[in-house]
N, C-alpha and C positions, 0 to 999 in steps of 0.2 A: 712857264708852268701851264698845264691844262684847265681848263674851266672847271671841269672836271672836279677838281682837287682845291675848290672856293667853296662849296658847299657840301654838307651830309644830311643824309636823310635817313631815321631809323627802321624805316619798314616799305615794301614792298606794295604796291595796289593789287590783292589780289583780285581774278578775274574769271574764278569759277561760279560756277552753281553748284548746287549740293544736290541730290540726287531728287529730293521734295519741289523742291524749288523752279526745277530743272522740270519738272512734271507740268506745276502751276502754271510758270510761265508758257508752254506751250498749248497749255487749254485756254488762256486765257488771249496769248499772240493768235490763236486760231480762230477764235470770235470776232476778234477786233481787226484784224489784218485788211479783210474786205475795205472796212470804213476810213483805215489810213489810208490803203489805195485810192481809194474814191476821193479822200481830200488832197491825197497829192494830184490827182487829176484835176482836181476841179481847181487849183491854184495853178498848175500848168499856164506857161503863154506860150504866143509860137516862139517870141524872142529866147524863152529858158531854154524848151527843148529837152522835155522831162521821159526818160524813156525808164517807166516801172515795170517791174517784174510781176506776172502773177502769183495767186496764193499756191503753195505746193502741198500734198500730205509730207505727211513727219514723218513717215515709218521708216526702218532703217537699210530700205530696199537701195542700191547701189545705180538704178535706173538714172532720168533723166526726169526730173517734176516736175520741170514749165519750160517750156522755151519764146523768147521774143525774138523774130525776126526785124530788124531795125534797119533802116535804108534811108532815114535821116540824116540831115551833113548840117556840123555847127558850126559857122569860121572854119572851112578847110578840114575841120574832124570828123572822120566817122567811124562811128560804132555799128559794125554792120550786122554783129549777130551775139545776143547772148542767153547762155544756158543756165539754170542753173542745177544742179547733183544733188543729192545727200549730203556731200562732205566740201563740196567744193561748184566753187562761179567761173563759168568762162565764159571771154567775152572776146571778141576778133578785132582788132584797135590798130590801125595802119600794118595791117597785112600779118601782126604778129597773132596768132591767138592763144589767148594768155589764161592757162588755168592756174585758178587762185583759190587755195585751199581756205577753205574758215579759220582754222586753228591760227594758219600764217596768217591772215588779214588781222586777226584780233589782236595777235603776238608784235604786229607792225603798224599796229597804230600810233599814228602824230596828233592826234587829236586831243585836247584838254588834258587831262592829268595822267594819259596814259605814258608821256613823255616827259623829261626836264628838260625844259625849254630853254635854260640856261647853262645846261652843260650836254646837249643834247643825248643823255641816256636814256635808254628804255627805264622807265619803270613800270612796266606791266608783268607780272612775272609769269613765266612760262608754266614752269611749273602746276598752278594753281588752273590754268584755263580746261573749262570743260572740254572736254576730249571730241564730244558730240554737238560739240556749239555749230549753232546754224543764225544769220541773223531771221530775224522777222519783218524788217522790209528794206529793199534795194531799189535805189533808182541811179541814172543816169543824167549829171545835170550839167551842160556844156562838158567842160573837163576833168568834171568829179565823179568818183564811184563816190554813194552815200550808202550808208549800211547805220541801221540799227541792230543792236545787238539786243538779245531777253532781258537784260537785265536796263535798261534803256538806254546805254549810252550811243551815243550817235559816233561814228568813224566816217572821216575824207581821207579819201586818195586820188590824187593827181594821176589824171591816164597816162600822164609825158613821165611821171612817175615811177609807177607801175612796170613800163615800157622797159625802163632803163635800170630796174632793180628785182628784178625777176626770172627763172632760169629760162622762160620760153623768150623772154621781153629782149632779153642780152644780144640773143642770137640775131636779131635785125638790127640792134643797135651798132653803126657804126663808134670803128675806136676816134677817138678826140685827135691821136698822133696815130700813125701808121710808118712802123720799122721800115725803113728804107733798107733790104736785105743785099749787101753788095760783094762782090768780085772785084776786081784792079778796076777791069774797063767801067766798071758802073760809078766807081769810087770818082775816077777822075773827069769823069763825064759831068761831075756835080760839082758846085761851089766847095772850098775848103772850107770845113766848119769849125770858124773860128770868132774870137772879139779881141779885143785892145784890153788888154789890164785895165789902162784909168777909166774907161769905159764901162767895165765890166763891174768895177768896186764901188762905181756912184750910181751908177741907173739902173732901177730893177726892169728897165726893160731889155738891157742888152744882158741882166743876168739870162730874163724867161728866153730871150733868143738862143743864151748858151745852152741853155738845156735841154731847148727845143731839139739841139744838134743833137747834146750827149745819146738822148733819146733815141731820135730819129736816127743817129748814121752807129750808135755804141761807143762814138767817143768825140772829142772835141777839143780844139787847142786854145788858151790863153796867152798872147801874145804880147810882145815888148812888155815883161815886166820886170822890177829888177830883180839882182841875183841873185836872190839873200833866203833864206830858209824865213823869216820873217813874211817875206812877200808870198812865199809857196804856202806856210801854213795860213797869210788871210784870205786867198783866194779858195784854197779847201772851207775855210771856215763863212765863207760869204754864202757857199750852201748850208752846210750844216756843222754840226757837232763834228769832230773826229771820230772814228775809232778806234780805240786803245788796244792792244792784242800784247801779244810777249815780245813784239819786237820793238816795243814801246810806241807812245802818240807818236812820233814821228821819226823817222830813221834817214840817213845816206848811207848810203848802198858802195861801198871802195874795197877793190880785192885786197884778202886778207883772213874770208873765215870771221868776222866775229860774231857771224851764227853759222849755224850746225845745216846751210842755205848756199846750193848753187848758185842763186843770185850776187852773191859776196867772193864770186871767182873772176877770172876773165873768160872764163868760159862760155862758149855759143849758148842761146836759149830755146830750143825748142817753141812754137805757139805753145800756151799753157792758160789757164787762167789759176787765179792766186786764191789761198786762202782754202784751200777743197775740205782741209783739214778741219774745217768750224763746221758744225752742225748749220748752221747759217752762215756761206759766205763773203766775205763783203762786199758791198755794191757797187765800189766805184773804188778805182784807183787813180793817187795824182803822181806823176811823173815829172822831176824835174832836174834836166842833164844840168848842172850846175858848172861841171869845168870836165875838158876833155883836149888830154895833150897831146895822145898819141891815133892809131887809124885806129878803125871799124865799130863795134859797138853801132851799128845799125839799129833802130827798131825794127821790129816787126807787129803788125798785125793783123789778123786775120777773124772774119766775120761766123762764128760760131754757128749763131742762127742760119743765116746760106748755107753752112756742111751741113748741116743738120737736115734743113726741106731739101736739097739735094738727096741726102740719104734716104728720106721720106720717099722723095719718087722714085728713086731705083730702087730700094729695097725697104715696103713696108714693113717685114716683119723684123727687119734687121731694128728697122726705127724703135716697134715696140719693145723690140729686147731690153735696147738701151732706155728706154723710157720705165721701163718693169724692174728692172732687178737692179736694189741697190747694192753700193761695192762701198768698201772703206778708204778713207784717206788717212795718213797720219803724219805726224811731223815731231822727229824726237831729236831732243839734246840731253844733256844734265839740267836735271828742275823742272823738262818738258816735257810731256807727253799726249798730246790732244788727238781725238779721233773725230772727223766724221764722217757719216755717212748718210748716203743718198744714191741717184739714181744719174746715169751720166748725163743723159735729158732729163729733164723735169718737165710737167707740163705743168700747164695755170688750170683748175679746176672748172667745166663745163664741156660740154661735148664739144665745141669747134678745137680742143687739144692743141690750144693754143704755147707754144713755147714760152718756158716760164723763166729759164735759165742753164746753163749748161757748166759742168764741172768735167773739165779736162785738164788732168798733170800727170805726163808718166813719172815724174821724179817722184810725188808725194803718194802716189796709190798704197795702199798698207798690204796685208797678208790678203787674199783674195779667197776669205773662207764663207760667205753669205752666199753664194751660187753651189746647186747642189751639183755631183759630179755629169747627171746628164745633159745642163742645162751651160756646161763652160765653155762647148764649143763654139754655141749658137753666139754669146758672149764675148769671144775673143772674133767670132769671124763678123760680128754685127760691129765690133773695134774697129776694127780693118778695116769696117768700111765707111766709118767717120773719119777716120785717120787719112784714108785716102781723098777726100776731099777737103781738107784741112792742111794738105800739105800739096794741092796742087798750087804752084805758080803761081796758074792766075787768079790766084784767090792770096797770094800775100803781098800785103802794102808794107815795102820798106820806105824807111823817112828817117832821114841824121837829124835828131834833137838836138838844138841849140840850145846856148843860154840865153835864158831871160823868154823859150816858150815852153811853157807847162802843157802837158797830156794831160787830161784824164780820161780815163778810159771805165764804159760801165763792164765792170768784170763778169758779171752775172754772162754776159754775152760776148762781151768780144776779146778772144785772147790775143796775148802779147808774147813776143821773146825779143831776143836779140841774136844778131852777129860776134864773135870773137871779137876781144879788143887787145889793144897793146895801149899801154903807157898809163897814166892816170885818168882815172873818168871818176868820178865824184856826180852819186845820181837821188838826191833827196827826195822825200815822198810824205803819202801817209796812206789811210784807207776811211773811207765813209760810208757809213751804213746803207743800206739799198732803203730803207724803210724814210730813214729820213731826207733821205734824196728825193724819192716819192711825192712826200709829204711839200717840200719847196716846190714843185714843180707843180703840184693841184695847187696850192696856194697863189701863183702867181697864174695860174687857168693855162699850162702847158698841156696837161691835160685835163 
């Protein structure tokens, strides 16, 4: 259960001024302002390292008020230049520079009751904040922005902060994992990303290792465990929750049809990834070949994200196609009908367009009526050319699963199929959420 969800609180801190108030305060921050500065000067030692802003006018001109050139360094930190606007502080903090709007500062404050401390939600309400809020005095103190605000509450912000939760802040910040994007040759060039079962179900450090992999390579194997749908489901469940869908918590997979599902044939599988048909699809799939009499039933898999920055540099526009226009997917039986849709790339939100996940299945694509008639060709030829890097060679990893090693594979990114089989293959599984996959993997500082 969430922290969250131990306490209620009936009402919100609001964090306006009223249009009076909003007046007073600023005739009276304008008298007094000089004299705070001068006492935070006069408290200054060289050990603090107090870098104040001067007094600005209030008019609602869009210029630039005051500016401090600063070329001080505190412990390895420096704050080399800041400004401050009408509406907004910026200030240049390890090569990022970081404009930081008032309304967001006031709206992101950790300070005193503007937070629950103990279930960390905002309680400041957005809503309520003067639209034209400016504070009335900023300094710089080691690794703190300080800000008063008119109505006097005081806000801290962490520079290392700031840095790391900010749109300009992001773009310098290195990611904590870095997707290791691979081909056959890259794949085998690296360690097998795998652990030991007993290993894996007693030490949360050989979990954070496995995840490390799922993460970093898009899938990773559980090895020597036993054969039993009991051990499949607590290895799933040593990450997280299940996910429930219509093919219930947990299925085996033996030709026969008893869903409305090429997978339930002996049918070859095309690369694909599962699930396109959910408005959100799930994060991660566990595979486990449980018993297999007859040949082939090969896996396959292939690295999504690689077709994809592949496609990126031979054909940008092709890229944004697939990134721009979403298509449907659907998946129908008796009792069933789900749709979703999306865009065949997804990106993650901020300008580096970072890949967010990829929905690729010709079997489940639905009626193709969201692209208007000019816009199909671009569509089917920007296809083409995902498709052909997703079906080179040397970008598919085949590997015979055994019993007693589990896959999982993070679906968002890296698709699977298989080979044609003969004779009985019996192949148990389940699906887990991407969110709470996530969530275990910052928990244990994967990322």
């Amino acid at each position: 259960m969430y922290l969250r969800s131990l306490t209620r609180f009936s009402s919100r801190i609001p964090q306006s001024l009223t249009p009076n108030i909003v007046q007073t305060s600023r005739v009276q921050n304008a008298q007094t302002f000089s004299k705070l500065q001068s006492i935070k000067l006069a408290e200054s030692t060289p050990s603090q390292t107090r870098f104040p802003i001067t007094t600005r006018s209030l008019s609602t001109s869009a210029s630039v008020k005051s500016t401090s050139q600063i070329e001080k360094k505190t412990t390895g930190v420096s704050v080399t230049k800041v400004e401050e606007f009408e509406d907004h502080l910026q200030l240049k903090y390890k090569g990022a520079n970081l404009k930081l709007n008032y309304v967001w500062l006031r709206d992101h404050c950790m300070t005193g009751d503007s937070i629950n401390h103990l279930t960390q939600q905002r309680m400041v309400d957005s809503f309520l904040i003067e639209p034209n809020i400016q504070p009335v005095n900023v300094t710089i103190e080691e690794r703190t922005l300080n800000l008063t605000w008119p109505d006097g509450h005081q806000s801290e912000y962490d520079l290392d902060w700031l840095l790391s939760n900010t749109y300009e802040g992001k773009q310098h910040v290195p990611r904590t994992l870095e997707p290791l994007l691979w081909d056959v040759e890259t794949l085998t060039a690296s360690p097998l990303p795998r652990v030991l079962y007993d290993e894996y179900m007693k030490d949360d450090g050989q979990l954070a290792i496995f995840l490390h992999s799922l993460l970093k390579y898009g899938f990773a194997y559980v090895e020597e465990s036993p054969v039993t749908v009991e051990a499949t489901v607590a290895v799933a469940e040593r990450i997280s929750q299940i996910r429930e869908t219509f093919f219930s918590r947990f299925w085996c997979t033996t030709p026969g049809l008893q869903y409305h599902d090429t997978a339930y044939t002996a049918e070859a599988l095309g690369a694909h990834t599962d699930t396109t048909y959910l408005n959100e699809p799930s994060g991660v799939q566990v595979f486990h070949v449980m018993e297999h009499t007859g040949d082939g039933g090969t896996t396959l898999l292939v690295d999504g994200f690689h077709a994809a920055e592949r496609l990126r540099q031979e054909d940008p526009e092709g890229f944004d196609v697939l990134t721009s226009m979403s298509v449907p997917h659907h998946y129908l039986e008796p009792g069933v009908h789900t749709t979703g849709v999306g865009p065949i790339l997804e990106l993650e939100p901020g300008a580096a367009k970072e890949l967010k996940l990829i929905r690729y299945n010709m079997h489940d694509r639905a009626y193709l009526d969201t692209i208007p008639m000019e816009d199909v060709s671009r569509w089917y030829a920007a296809l083409r050319g995902l498709t052909k890097h997703i079906r080179d060679p040397a970008c598919e990893y085949w590997v015979q699963l055994k019993p007693g090693q589990i896959l999982l594979t993070y679906n968002w990114r890296v698709l699977h199929g298989r080979s044609a089989f003969t004779g009985q293959r019996k192949v148990a599984g389940c699906y887990l959420p991407r969110d709470d996959v996530i969530s275990r993997a910052r928990i244990l500082k994967v990322i």
